[in-house]
Structures are given as structure tokens and as C-alpha cells.
N, C-alpha and C positions, 0 to 999 in steps of 0.2 A: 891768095884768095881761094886758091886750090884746096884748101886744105878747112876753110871757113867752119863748112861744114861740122867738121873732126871734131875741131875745136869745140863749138856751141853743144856737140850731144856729149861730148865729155864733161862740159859743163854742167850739163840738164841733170848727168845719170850724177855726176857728185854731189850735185845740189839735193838733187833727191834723195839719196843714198845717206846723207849727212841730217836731211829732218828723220829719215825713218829710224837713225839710230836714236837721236836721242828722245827719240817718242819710246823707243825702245827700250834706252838708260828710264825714261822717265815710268815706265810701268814696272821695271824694276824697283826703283823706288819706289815707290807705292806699297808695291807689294812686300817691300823690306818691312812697312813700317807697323805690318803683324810679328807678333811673340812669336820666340822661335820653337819648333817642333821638332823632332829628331824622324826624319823619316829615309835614312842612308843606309837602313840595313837592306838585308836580304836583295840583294841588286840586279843578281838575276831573275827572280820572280817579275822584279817590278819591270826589268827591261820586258820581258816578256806580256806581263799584263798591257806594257805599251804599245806592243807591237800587233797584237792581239786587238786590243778596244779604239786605238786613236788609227795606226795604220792600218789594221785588217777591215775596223769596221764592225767588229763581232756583236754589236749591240743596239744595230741598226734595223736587224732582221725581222724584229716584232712586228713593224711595218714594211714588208715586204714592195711595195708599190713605191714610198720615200726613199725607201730603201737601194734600188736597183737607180734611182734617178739619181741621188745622192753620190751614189757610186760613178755613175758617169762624168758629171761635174769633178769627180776629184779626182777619178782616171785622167780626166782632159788637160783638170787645172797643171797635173804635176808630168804628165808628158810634152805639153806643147811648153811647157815654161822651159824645155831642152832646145824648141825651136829660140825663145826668147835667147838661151846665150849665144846663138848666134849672131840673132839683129845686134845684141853689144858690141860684140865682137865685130861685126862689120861696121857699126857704127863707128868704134875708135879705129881701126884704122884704113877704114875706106873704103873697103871691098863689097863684095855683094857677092853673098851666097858661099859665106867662108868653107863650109864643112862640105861642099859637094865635092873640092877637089881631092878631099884625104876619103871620102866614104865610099863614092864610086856609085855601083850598084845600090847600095845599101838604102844612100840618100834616097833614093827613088820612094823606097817604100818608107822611109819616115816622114818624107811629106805626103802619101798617102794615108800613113796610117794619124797623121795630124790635122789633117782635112777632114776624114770620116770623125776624127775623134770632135772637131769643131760642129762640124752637122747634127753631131747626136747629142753636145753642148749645148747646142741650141733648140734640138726637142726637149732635153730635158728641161732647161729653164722656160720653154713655153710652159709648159705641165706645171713647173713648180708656179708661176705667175696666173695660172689659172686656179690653181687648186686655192690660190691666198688672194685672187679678185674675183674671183667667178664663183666658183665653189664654197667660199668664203668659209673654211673649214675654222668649226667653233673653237679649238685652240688657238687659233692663230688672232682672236677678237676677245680680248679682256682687258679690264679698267687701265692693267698694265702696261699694255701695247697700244695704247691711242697717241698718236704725235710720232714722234720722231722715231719710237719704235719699227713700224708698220711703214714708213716715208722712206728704216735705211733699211730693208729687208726690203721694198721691190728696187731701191739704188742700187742694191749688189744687182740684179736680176738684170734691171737694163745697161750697168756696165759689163756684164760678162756678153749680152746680145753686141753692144757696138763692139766690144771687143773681138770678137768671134766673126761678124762682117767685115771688119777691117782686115782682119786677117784674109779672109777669104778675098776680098775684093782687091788686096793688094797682089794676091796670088795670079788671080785671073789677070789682071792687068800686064803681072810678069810674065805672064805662058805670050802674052800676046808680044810682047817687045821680042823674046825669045823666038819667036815662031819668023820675027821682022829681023831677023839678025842683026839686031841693035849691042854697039860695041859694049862689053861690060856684062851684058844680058845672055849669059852661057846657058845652051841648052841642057837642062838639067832640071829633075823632077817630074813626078808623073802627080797629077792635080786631077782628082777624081769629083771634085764637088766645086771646084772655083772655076772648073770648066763652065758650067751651065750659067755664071756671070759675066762669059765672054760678050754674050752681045749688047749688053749694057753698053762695053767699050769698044766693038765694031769701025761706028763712024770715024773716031778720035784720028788724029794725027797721029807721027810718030813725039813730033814734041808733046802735046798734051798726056799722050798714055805715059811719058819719062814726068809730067808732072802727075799726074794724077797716082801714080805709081808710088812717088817719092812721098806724096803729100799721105797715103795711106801706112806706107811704112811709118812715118812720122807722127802721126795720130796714134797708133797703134801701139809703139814705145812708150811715148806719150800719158797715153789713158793706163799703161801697165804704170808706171812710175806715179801716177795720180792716186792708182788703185791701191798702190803698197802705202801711202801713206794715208788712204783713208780707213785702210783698217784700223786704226789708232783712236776712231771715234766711231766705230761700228759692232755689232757682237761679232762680225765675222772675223774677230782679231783671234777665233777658238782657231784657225784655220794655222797659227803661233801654237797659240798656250796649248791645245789638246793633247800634244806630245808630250810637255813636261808634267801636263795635269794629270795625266793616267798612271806617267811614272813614280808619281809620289801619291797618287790615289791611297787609301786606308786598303790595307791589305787582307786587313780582319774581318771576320761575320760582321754584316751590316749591322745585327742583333744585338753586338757586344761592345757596351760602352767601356769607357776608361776611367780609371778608379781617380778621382782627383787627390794628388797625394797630401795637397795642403790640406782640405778638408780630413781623409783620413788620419792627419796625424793630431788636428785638433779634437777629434773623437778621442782619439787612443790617450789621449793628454787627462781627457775628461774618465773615461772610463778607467786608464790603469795610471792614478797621477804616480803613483811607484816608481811605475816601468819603466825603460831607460827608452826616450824614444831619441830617431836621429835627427840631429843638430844641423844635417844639409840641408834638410828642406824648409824652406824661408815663407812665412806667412804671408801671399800675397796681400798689398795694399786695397783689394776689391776682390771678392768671389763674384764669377760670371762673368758678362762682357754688357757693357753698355755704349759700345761705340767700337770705330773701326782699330783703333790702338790696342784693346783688350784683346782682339780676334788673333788666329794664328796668321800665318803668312800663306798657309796652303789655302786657310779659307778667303781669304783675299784673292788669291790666284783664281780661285774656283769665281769668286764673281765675275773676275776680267775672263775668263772661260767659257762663260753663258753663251749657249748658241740662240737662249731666246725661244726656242724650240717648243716649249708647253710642253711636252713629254712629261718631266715632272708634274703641273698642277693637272693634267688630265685625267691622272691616276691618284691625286691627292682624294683621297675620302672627306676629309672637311672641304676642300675646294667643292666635290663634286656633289652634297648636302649643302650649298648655298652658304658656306661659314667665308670668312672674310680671308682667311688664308690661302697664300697660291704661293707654291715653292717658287716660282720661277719669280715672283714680285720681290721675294726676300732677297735674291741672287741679286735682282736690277738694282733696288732700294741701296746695298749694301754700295754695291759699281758706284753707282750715283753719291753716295756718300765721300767714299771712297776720293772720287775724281774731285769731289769740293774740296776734300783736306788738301789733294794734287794743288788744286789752284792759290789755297792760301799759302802753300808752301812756295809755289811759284813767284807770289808776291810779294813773299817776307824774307827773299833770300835764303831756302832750307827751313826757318824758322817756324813752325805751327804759330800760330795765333788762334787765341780761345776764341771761336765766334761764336759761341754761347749753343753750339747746337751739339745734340750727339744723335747715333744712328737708332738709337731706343727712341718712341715717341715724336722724334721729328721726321724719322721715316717708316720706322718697321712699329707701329702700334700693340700694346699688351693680348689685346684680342686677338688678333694673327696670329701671335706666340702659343697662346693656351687653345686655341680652337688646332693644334696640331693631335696627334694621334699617338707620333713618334712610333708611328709601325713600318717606316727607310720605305715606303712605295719609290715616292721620290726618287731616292739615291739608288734603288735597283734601274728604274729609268732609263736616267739621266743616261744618253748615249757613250758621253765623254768621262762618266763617275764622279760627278760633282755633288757637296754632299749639305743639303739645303740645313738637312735635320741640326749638324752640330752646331751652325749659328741660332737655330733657335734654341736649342738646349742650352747653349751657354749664356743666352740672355736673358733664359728661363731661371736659371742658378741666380744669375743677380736678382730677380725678380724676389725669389724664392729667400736665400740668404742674407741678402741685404736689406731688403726693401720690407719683409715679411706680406709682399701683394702677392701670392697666389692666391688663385679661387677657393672661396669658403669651402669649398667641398673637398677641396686637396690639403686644406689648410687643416680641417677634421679629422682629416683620414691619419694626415702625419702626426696630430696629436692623439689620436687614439693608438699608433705604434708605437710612441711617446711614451705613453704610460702605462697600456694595458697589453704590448708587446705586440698588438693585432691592429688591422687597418678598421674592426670592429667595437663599436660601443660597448663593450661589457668586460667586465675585469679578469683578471686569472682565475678568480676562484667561481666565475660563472661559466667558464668556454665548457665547460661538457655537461650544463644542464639538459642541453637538449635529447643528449641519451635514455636519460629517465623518462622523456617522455617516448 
């Protein structure tokens, strides 16, 4: 019975550990089931752009105030999760407080330095949960974010709070058993902010503080193993993808699109029928994208990537003239799309089934598309370099190529280049009338 314990949180942490994979396989998949892109060159650049935008941060700066908060939260999240392999560790095989006997001195100050880093956790997330209820800052309040948006954006806020109490209250409880030289509870650690929760547990027993203690450590594991796998249905799964998103980010001027090779060689077909063109490049069945199948696999990424953030539509020029488009709605719309095909696939054994819907028109409408500007505001942004513009371009293409729906006025313009060689109404042999005059 001794051991009851051991057992159950081994249980807990495999159980856990075994949905977060294959949520993990499963966004994998998803993300497979974009066309493939070549983006494995130049490896040190990209490690570097990595290390730089997702690890350093470097793109966070424009906003200096989100900024330094942002920064604290991910200081905290990724030093105290060093406390967390210990609670594993003590969890499977019984101990309490594994790493104090190998650290010594050292110990001391990482549980101070995980304390303060919990304290200033928890200013921070006060500030962010003001700025998003109180302050009710205008990015964070659009058609896109009403529901479950705006519901899991303060759920991370108040699970990083209980998380961060628990910690702390399980602390103080410790210092107190410790201070009672209770067997197991070795003096060790210096607790600079879970002191001031001592008198909460003053009154207690020695048994109750051994429960109230246990009961804390076990919420605390707990709500961390809860948390891993609710990233799986929150935007904060960037806190994942923002590594691999940056690494294969577009390396090129935001300015410089890419030549489509199947359309240039049906040009070349037209214009030199002579010339020898080459026989590799295969006619796609559709130019442009009208659903998540046609997209790459980066651009798939990039939606499960979304922090949600409005950074993008803030700076969108059609967004911010009252036009119907908002990068960050194309990112959600796409996810959301996305996450339906997950589901039919889930039920059909791998197998897609046509549900009669694609991501053109049943989520991202024509007007969104064409109220773009395609001046990359957006994708300069975007903290993590997600890149809104190419899914509208490439559903612009369909639009464009297949469909012949672009707007009259674009529609003019290309047949005036068409045939008078200028985006201008007037023919070759009128373009330098106006000299004469």
C-alpha cells in the first residue's frame, strides 16, 4: 500500500503523456495534409531566424509594455517547468525534494529564484487579464474573437494563476513541516514569497499540513498535465509550433513573391509554341487554393500557430478602413477548417469524406480576399512570422484563373495589359500622344 501512491501518479503522468502524443501525431497529420514546399535549405539562417524571433523574442519589442509581460510569463513558464521534473521525479519514486540532495547550496537559490519568478507570473498575468477585461483593448474585441476565442484566452490566464498558488501554497506549507522536523521534510530551500502564506497554515496540525501539503503538490502536477493537453484545443499550442514556425518561416523579402512554375510554363507554351519547354513540370489539376488540401503544409502550420494576438488585423489597412478583412480571421477560419477535415478524418478511419464544404465561401468569403492590399503589414507583424497574405493570394489565383471572379476593375486592368501591353486604355500607337500636347 506503501507504494499506492507511485503507482497512481505513474499512471496519471502516462495517461497524460499518451493523450498529449497523439493530439500531437494528430496535428501532425493535419498539417501533412498540405502540398509539400521545399523549405530545408540554408539551415543555419533559419536556425538562427529561430532563435532570434520564437526564442529571443525579437519581434515582440514594438510593444514594449506586452512586451516585458510576455517576457516574464515565458521566463517563468520555462524555468519553473525545471522545478516540475523534479515533482516527476519525486512522484515515481517516492521521495520529496529529489534534487536538493545532489545541488546543496545551489538548491537554495533555485527555489528562490522560482518563487520570485512565480510572484512576478502572477503580476504579469494580473496585467494581461486587465488589459483584456478591464482595459478592454480594441484588438483583442472583433467579430472573430466573440465565443470561445476570448473564453480560452482568459482560461490560460486563470490556469497559470491557480498554478502559480498552488505552487506557492504547497511551498509555504513545506517550510512549515520543515521548520516541525517532520520525518521526510528535510530542511532545504530558502522560500522568499511562499513565506508571507505561512499564516494561512499557522493553526493546522502536523497531520493536516502533511495533508494539505500533499493535496497541493497533487493539484499542482495535476493542473500542469491538464494544461499540456489543453493546449491541443487553444491558440496557445504557438507556445509548440512557434519554434518549428520560425524555422521554416519564408526567408525572402516579404515584397517578393514566387514565380508559379506551372503557370509560367503555360505562358511560355503560348508565347514560344517552338521552344523546347520542360516536360517536369506537370499542369496542376486547379491553379490557386480553394480549400485546406490545395494550401502548403507551412501554411497549415502557420494557422495552428496563431497566437490570436491581433497584431496582424491592427495594422491591416483594409481592416483599419472598416473593409471586411482581418488577417488574424483568415489564420482562425483556415484552423477551424482545418480541425473539421481532423474530424471527418477521425470518423472515416483516415479517409476524407466530401462534406460538400471548402474553406473558400464557407469560411473565408471573396470580399476578404480582394479588400486585401497585399502590402505583408501583416506578416511584418506577426510576432512568430506567420504569413496571412500567401493564403489569400493563392485563393486569389483561383479566383483569378479559374473562376475568371476578380473585380471589374482588375479584370480591365489585366485586359488592357492584355492587349494594349499597359494596365491603360489606349493602344500602342496612342501611348506618346500626350507629348504633343
Amino acid at each position: 500500500m506503501a507504494y499506492l501512491p507511485n503507482f497512481f501518479f505513474l499512471f496519471l503522468l502516462i495517461v497524460s503523456l499518451y493523450i498529449f502524443f497523439r493530439n500531437l501525431k494528430k496535428v501532425k497529420r493535419n498539417i501533412s495534409l498540405g502540398k509539400d514546399v521545399n523549405r530545408n535549405n540554408n539551415s543555419n539562417a533559419r536556425l538562427k531566424n529561430m532563435l532570434r524571433v520564437a526564442f529571443g523574442q525579437s519581434k515582440m519589442g514594438s510593444r514594449p509594455v506586452a512586451a516585458i509581460l510576455h517576457l516574464i510569463v515565458y521566463v517563468g513558464f520555462i524555468l519553473i517547468n525545471i522545478e516540475l521534473l523534479e515533482i516527476i521525479l519525486d512522484g515515481i519514486l517516492g521521495r520529496h525534494r529529489i534534487f536538493a540532495a545532489f545541488l546543496g547550496v545551489f538548491y537554495d537559490y533555485l527555489i528562490s529564484t522560482f518563487e520570485i519568478l512565480a510572484f512576478l507570473v502572477l503580476i504579469a498575468v494580473f496585467l494581461f487579464w486587465t488589459r483584456r477585461n478591464i482595459v478592454r483593448l480594441k484588438r483583442f474585441f472583433s467579430p472573430e474573437t466573440v465565443g470561445w476565442p476570448t473564453f480560452d484566452a482568459n482560461n490560460i490566464l486563470y490556469f497559470e494563476v491557480v498554478l502559480m498558488f498552488l505552487f506557492l501554497f504547497m511551498n509555504a506549507t513545506d517550510m512549515l513541516l520543515q521548520e516541525a522536523n517532520v520525518d521526510l521534510y528535510v530542511k532545504t530551500g530558502i522560500f522568499p514569497v511562499s513565506q508571507f502564506f505561512k499564516p494561512l497554515f499557522l493553526d493546522l496540525s502536523i497531520d493536516n499540513l502533511i495533508f494539505f501539503e500533499r493535496a497541493f503538490w497533487w493539484l499542482h502536477i495535476t493542473g500542469i498535465l491538464i494544461f499540456l493537453n489543453y493546449l491541443y484545443y487553444s491558440k496557445h499550442l504557438h507556445i509548440l509550433l512557434a519554434f518549428p514556425n520560425t524555422y521554416y518561416a519564408n526567408l525572402e523579402s516579404n515584397g517578393k513573391f514566387d514565380v508559379d512554375s506551372s503557370i509560367k510554363n503555360e505562358v511560355q507554351l503560348i508565347l514560344y509554341p517552338d521552344k523546347e519547354i520542360s516536360s517536369e513540370i506537370n499542369t496542376p489539376d486547379k491553379f490557386g487554393a480553394t480549400d485546406i488540401f490545395d494550401l502548403n503544409w507551412i501554411q497549415l502550420m502557420n494557422a495552428y500557430s496563431c497566437t490570436e494576438c491581433g497584431r496582424c488585423s491592427n495594422v491591416c489597412p483594409a481592416n483599419l478602413t472598416g473593409k471586411k478583412l482581418s488577417p488574424r480571421a483568415i489564420m482562425m477560419k483556415t484552423r477551424d477548417r482545418l480541425e473539421e477535415v481532423s474530424k471527418n478524418l477521425d470518423k472515416n478511419n483516415g479517409s476524407f469524406i466530401n462534406d460538400n464544404k471548402q474553406l473558400l465561401n464557407d469560411y473565408i468569403s471573396p470580399e476578404e480576399l480582394w479588400a486585401c492590399t497585399s502590402c505583408n503589414a501583416c506578416v511584418e507583424e506577426c510576432p512568430i512570422e506567420i504569413d496571412p497574405l500567401s493564403i489569400i493570394m493563392d485563393m486569389r489565383k483561383y479566383l483569378t484563373l479559374e473562376k475568371s471572379a476578380a473585380p471589374a476593375e482588375l479584370n480591365s486592368m489585366m485586359n488592357n495589359i492584355e492587349n494594349n501591353g499597359a494596365p491603360w486604355p489606349f493602344s500602342n500607337q496612342d501611348r506618346l500622344e500626350w507629348v504633343k500636347e
